[in-house]
PDB file as gemmi writes it, atoms N, CA and C in Angstrom:
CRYST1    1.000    1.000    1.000  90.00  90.00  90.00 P 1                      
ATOM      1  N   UNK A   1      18.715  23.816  14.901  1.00  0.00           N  
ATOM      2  CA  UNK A   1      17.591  22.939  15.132  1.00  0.00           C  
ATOM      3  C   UNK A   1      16.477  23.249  14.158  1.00  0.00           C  
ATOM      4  N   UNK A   2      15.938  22.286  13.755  1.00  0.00           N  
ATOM      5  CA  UNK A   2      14.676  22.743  12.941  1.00  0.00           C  
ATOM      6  C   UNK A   2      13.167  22.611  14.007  1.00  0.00           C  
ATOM      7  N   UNK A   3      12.511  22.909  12.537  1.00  0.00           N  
ATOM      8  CA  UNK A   3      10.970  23.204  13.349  1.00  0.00           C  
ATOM      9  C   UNK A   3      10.517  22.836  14.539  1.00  0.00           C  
ATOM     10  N   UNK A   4       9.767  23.005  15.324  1.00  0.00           N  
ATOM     11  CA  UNK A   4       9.323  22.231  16.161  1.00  0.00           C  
ATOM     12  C   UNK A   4       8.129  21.630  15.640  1.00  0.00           C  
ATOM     13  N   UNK A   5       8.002  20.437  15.934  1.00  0.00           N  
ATOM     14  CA  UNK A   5       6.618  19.111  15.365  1.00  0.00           C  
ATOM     15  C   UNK A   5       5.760  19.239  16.742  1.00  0.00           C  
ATOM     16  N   UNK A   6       4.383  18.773  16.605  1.00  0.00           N  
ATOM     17  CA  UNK A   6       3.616  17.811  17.493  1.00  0.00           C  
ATOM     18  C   UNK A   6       3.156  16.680  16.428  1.00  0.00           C  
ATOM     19  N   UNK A   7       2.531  15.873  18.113  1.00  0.00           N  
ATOM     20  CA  UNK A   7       2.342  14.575  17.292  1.00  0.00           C  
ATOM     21  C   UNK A   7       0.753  15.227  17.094  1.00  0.00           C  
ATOM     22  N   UNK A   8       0.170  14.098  16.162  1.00  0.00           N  
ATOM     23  CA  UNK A   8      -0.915  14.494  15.599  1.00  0.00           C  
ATOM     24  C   UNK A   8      -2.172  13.882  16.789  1.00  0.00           C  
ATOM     25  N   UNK A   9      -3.192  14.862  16.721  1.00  0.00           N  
ATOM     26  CA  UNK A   9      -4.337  14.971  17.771  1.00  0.00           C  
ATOM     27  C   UNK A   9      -4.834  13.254  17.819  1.00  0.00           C  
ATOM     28  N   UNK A  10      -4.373  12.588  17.431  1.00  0.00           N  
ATOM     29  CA  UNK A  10      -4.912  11.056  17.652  1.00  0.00           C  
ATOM     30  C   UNK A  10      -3.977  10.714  18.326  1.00  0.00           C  
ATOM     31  N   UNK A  11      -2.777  10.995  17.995  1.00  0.00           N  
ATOM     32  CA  UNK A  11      -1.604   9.875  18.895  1.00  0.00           C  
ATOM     33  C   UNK A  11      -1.613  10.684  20.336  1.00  0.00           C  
ATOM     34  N   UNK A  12      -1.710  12.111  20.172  1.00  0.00           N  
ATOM     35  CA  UNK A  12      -1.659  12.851  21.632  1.00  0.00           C  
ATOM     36  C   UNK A  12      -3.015  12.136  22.454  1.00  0.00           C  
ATOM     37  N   UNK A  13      -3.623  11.497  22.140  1.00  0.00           N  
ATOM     38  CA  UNK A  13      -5.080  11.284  22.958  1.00  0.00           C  
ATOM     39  C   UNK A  13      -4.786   9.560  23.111  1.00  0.00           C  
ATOM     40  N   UNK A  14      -3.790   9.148  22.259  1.00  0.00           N  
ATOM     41  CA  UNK A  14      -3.509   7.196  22.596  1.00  0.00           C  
ATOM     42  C   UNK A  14      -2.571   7.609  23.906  1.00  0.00           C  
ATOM     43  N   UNK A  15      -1.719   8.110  23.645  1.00  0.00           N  
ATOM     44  CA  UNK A  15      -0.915   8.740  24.887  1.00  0.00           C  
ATOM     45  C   UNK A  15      -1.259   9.054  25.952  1.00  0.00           C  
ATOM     46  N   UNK A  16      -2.635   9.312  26.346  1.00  0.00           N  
ATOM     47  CA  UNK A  16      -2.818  10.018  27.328  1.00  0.00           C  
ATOM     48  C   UNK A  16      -3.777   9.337  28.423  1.00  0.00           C  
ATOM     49  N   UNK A  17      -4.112   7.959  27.221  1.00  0.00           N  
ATOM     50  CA  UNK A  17      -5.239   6.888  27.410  1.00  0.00           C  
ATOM     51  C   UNK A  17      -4.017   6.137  28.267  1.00  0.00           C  
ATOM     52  N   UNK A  18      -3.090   5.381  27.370  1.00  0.00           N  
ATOM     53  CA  UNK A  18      -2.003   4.370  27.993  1.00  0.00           C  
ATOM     54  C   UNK A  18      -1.462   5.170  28.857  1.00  0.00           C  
ATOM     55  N   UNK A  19      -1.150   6.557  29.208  1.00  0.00           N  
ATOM     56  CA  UNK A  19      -0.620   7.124  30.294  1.00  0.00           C  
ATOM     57  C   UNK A  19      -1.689   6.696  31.470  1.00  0.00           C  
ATOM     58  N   UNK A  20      -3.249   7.235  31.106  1.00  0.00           N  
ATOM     59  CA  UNK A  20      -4.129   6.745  32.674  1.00  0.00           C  
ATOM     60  C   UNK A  20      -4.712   5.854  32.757  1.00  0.00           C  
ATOM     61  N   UNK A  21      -4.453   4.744  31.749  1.00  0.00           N  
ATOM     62  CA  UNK A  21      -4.311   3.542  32.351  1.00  0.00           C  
ATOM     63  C   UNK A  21      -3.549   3.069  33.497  1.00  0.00           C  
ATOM     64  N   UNK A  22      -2.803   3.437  33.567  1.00  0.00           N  
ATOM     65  CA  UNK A  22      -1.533   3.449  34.737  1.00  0.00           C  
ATOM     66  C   UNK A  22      -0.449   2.820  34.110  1.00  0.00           C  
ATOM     67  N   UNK A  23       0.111   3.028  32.810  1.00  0.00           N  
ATOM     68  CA  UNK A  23       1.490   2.652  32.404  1.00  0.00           C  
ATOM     69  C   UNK A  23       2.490   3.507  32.891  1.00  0.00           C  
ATOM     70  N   UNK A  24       3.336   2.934  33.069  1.00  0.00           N  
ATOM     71  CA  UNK A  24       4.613   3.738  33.244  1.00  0.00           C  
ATOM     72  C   UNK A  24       5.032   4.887  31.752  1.00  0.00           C  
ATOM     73  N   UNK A  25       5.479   5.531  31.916  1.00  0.00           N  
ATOM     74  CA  UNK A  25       6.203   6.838  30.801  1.00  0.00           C  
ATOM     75  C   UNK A  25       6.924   5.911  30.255  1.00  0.00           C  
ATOM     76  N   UNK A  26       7.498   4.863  30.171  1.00  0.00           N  
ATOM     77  CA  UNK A  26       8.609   3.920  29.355  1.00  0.00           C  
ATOM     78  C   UNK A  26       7.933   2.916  29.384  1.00  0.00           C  
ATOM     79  N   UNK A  27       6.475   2.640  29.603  1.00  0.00           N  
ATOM     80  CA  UNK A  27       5.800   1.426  29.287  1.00  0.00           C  
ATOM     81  C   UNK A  27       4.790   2.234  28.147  1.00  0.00           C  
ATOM     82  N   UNK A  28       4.212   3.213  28.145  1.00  0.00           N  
ATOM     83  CA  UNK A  28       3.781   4.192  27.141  1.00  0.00           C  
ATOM     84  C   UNK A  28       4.354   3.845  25.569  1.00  0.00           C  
ATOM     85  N   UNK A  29       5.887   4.560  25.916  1.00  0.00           N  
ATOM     86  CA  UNK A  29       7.021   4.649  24.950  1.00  0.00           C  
ATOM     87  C   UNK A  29       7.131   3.266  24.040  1.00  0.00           C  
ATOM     88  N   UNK A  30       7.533   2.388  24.933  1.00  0.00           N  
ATOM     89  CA  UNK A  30       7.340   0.827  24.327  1.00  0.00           C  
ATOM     90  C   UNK A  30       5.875   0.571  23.657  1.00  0.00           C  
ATOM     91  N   UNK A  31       4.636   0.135  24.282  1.00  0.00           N  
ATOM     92  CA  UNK A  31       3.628   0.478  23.430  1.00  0.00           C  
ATOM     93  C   UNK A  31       3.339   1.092  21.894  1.00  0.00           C  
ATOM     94  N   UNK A  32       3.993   2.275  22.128  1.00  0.00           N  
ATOM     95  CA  UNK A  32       3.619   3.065  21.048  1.00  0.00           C  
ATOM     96  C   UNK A  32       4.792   2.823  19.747  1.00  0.00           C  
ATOM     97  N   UNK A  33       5.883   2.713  20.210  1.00  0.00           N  
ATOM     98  CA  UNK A  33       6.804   2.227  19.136  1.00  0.00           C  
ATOM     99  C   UNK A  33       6.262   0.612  18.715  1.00  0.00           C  
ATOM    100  N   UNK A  34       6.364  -0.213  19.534  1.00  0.00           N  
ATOM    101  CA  UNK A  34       5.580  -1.497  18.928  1.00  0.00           C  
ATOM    102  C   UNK A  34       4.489  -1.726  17.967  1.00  0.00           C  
ATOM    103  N   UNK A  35       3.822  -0.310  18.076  1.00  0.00           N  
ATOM    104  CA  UNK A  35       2.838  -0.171  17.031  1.00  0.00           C  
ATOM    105  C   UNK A  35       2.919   0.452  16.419  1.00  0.00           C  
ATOM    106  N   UNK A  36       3.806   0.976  15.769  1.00  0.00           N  
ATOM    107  CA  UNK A  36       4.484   1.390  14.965  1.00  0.00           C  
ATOM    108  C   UNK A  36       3.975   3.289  14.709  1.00  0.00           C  
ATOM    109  N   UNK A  37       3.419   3.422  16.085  1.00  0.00           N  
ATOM    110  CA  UNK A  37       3.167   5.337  16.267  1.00  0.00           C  
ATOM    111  C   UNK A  37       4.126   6.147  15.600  1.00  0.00           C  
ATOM    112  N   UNK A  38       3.637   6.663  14.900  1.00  0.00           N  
ATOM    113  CA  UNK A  38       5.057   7.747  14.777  1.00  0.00           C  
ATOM    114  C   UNK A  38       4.626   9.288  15.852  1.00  0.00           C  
ATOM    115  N   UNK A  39       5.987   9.357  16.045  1.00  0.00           N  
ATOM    116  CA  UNK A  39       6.612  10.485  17.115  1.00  0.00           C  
ATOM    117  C   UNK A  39       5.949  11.912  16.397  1.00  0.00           C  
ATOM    118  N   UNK A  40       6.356  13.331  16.944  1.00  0.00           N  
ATOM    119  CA  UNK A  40       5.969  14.193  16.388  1.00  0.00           C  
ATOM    120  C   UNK A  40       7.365  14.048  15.024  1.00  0.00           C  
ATOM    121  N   UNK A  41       8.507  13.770  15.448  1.00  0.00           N  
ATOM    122  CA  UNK A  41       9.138  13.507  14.273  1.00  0.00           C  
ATOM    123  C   UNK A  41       8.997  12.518  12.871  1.00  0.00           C  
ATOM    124  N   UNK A  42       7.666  12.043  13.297  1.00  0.00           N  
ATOM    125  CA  UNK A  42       7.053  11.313  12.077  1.00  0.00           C  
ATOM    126  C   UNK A  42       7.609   9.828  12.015  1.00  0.00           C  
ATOM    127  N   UNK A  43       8.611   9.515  13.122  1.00  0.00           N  
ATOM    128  CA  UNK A  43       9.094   8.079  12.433  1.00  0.00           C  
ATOM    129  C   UNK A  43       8.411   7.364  14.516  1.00  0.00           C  
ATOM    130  N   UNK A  44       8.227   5.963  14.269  1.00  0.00           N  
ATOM    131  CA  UNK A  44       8.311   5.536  15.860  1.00  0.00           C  
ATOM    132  C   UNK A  44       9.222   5.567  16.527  1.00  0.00           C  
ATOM    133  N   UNK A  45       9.764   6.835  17.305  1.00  0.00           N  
ATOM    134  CA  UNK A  45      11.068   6.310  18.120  1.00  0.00           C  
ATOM    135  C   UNK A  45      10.770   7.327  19.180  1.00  0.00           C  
ATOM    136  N   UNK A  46       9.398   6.944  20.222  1.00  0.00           N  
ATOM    137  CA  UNK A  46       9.276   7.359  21.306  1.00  0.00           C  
ATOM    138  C   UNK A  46      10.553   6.918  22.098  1.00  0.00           C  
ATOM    139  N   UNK A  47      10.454   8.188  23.163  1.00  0.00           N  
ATOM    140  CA  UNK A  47      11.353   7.398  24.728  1.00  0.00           C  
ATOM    141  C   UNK A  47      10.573   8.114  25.951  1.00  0.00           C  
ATOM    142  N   UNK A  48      11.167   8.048  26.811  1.00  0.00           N  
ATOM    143  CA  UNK A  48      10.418   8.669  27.851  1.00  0.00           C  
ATOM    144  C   UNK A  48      10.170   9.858  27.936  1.00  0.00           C  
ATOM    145  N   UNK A  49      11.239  10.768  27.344  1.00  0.00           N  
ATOM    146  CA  UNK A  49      10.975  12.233  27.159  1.00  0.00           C  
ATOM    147  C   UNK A  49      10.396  12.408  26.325  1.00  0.00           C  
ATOM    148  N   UNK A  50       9.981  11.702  25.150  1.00  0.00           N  
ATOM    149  CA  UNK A  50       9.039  12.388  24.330  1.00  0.00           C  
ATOM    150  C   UNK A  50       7.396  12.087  25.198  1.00  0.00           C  
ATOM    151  N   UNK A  51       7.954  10.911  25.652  1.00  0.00           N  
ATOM    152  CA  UNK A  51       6.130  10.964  26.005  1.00  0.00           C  
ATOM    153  C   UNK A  51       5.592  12.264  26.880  1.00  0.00           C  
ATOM    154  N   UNK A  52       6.771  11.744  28.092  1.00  0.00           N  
ATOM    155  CA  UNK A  52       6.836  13.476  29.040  1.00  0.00           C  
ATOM    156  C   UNK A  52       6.403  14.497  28.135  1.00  0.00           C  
ATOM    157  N   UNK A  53       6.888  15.253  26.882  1.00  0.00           N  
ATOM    158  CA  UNK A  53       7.212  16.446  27.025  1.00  0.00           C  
ATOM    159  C   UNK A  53       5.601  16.263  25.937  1.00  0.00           C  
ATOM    160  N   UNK A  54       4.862  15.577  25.360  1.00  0.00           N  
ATOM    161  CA  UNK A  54       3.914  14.911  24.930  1.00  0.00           C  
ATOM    162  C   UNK A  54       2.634  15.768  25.698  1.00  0.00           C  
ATOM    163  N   UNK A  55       2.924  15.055  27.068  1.00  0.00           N  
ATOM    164  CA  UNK A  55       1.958  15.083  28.349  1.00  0.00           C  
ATOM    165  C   UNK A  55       2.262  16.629  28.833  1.00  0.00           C  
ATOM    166  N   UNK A  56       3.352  17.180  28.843  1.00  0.00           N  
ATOM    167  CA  UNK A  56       4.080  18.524  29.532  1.00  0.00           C  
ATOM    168  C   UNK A  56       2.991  19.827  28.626  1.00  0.00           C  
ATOM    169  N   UNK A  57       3.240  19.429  27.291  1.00  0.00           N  
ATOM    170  CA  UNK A  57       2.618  19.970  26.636  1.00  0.00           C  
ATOM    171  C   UNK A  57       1.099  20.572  26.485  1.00  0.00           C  
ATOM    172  N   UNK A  58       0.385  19.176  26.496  1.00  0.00           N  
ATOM    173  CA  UNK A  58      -0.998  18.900  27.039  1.00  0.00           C  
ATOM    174  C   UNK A  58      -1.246  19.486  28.471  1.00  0.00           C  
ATOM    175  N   UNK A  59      -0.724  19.471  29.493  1.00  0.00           N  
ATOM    176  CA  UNK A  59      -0.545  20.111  30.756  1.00  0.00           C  
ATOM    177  C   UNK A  59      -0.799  21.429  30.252  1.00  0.00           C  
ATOM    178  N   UNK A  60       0.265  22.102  29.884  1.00  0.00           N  
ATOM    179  CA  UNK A  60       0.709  23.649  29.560  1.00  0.00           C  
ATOM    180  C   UNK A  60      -0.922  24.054  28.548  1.00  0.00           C  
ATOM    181  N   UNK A  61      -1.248  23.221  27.826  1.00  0.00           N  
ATOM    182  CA  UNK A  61      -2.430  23.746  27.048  1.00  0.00           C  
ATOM    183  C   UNK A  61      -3.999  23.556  27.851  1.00  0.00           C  
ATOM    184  N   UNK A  62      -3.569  23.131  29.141  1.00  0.00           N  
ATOM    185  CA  UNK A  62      -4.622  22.723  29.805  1.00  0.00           C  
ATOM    186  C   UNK A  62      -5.830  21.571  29.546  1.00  0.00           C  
ATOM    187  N   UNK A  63      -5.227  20.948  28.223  1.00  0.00           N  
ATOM    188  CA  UNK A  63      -6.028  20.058  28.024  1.00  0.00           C  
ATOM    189  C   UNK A  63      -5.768  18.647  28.450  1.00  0.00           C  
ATOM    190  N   UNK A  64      -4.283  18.575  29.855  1.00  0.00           N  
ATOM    191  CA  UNK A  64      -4.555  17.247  30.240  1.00  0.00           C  
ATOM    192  C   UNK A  64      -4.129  17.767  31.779  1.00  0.00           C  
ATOM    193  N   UNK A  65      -4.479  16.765  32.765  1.00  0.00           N  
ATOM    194  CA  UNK A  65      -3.802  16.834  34.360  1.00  0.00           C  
ATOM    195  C   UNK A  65      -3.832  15.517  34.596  1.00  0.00           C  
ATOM    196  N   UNK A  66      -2.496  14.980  34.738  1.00  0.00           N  
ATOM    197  CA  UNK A  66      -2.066  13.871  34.979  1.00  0.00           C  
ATOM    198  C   UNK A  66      -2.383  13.465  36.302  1.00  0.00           C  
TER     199      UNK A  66                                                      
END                                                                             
């Protein structure tokens, strides 16, 4: 496996907006690929686990509570 990525401090904070808005984790995902976000892997191809592990992350750093 290679490196581990994050996404960059703007897309982690669009994420977290369309998360408490009240989207669903796969209404997030859709969103953000439609607009062409790129992932921490740099290209748009959110899914639900990336958003999760997105938010999991932010959790663990204490800088979000869902």
């Amino acid at each position: 496996m290679g490196p581990h990525h994050r996404a960059p401090e703007d897309t982690t904070a669009r994420v977290v907006r369309l998360r408490d808005s009240g989207l669903t984790l796969k209404a997030v995902a859709r969103r953000l690929n439609a607009a062409g976000v790129p992932s921490a892997s740099g290209q748009p191809d959110w899914s639900v686990a990336k958003v999760q592990s997105a938010l999991r992350s932010l959790t663990a750093q204490g800088r979000y509570r869902g």
